[in-house]
C-alpha positions as CSV (number, residue, x, y, z in Angstrom):
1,X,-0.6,3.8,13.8
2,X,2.3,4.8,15.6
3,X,1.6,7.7,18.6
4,X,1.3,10.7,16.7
5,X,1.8,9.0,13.1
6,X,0.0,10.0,10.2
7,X,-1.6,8.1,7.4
8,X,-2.4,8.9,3.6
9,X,-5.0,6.9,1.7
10,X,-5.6,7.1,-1.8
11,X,-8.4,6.8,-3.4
12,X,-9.8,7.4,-6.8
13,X,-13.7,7.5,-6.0
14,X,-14.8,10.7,-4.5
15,X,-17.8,9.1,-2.7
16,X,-15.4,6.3,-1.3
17,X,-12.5,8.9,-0.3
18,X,-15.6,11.0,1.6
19,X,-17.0,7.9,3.1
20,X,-13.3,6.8,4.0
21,X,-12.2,10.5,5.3
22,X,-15.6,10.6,7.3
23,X,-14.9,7.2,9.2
24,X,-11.6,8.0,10.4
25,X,-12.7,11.1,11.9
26,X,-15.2,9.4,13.4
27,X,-12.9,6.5,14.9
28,X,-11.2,9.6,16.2
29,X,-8.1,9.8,13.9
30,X,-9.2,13.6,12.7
31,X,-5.9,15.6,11.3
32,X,-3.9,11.8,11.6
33,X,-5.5,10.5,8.3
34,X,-5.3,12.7,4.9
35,X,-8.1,10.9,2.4
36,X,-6.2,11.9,-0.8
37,X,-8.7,11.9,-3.4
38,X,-7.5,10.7,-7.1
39,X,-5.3,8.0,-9.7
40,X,-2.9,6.9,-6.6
41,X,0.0,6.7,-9.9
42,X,-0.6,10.4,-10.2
43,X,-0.7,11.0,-6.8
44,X,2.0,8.6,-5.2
45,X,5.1,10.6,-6.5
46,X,3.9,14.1,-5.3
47,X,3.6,12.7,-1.6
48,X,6.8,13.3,0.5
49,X,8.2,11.8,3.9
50,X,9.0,8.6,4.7
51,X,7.0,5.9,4.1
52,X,7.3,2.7,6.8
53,X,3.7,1.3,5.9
54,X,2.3,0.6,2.3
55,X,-1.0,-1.2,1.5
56,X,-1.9,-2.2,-1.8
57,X,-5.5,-2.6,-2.9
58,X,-6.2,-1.3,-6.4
59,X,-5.6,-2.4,-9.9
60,X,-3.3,-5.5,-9.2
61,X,-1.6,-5.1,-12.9
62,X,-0.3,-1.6,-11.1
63,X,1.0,-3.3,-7.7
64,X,4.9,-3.0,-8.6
65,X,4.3,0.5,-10.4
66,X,2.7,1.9,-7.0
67,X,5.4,0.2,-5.0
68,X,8.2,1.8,-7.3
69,X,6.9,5.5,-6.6
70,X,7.6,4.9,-3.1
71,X,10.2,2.6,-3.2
72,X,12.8,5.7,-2.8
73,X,10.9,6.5,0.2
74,X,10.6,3.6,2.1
75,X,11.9,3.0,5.5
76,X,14.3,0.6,6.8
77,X,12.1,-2.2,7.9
78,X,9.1,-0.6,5.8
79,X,5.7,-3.3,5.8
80,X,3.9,-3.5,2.4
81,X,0.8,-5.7,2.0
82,X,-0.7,-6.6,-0.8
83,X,-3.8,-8.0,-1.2
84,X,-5.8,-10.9,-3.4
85,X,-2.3,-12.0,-4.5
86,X,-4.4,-15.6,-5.0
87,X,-7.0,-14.6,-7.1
88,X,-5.0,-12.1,-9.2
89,X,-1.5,-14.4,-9.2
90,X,-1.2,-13.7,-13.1
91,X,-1.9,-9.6,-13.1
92,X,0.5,-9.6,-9.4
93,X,3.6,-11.7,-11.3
94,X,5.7,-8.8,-12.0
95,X,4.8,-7.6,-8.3
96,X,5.6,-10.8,-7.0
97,X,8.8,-11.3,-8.4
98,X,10.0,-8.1,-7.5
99,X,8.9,-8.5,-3.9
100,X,10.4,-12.4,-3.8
101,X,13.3,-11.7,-6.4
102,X,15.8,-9.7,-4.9
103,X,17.8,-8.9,-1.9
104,X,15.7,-5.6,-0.8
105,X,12.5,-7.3,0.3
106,X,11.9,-10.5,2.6
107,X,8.5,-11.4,1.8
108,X,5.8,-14.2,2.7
109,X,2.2,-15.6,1.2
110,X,-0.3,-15.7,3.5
111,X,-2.7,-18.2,2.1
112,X,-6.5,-17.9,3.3
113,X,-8.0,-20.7,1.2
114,X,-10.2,-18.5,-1.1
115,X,-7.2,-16.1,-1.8
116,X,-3.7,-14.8,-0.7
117,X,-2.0,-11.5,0.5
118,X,2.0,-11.0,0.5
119,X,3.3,-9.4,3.3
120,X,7.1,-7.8,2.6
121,X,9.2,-5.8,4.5
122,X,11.9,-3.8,3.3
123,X,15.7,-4.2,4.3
124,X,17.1,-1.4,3.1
């Protein structure tokens, strides 16, 4: 996290978001991370500021949904990653293509042998 950066999570189970919230405070991130707690397509278009790092870990049929409600916001040279892109290659495909598809994103597979993330970054 960049000096004085903050970071947003989502997450949609309470406990988790608690746990989560508790463990960067812990690691001594307190008022840096914000545990937002709820549906991160609810969520996602009520957050503002630029966004320059994007991880994606939830529903995979939802990966290009939760990319488009920040896709306004992203920075110039913006990292998303997205994980078990192996595993879940059918319910990532629209993702996929979006991320490999067009002239906005360069993007890569990272194969671990029991799955796959993609790693983009955004041009702009």
């Amino acid at each position: 996290m960049p000096r004085g950066g903050k970071l947003t999570c989502i997450e949609n189970n309470p406990y988790i978001a608690k746990f989560c919230q508790s463990n960067a405070d812990h690691a001594g991130f307190e008022g840096r991370v914000k545990v937002v707690v709820g549906d991160a397509l609810r969520v996602l278009p009520f957050l503002r500021g630029p966004v320059d790092f994007l991880l994606l870990d939830a529903r995979k049929e939802d990966y290009l949904d939760y990319l488009k409600a920040v896709e306004p916001r992203l920075v110039k040279g913006a990292l998303i990653i997205a994980d078990n892109t192996g595993i879940y290659r059918r319910d990532v495909k629209p993702y996929l293509a979006h991320v490999r598809g067009g002239a906005s994103y360069t993007s890569r597979e990272y194969d671990f042998g029991f799955d796959c993330m993609e790693v983009s970054v955004f041009k702009g």
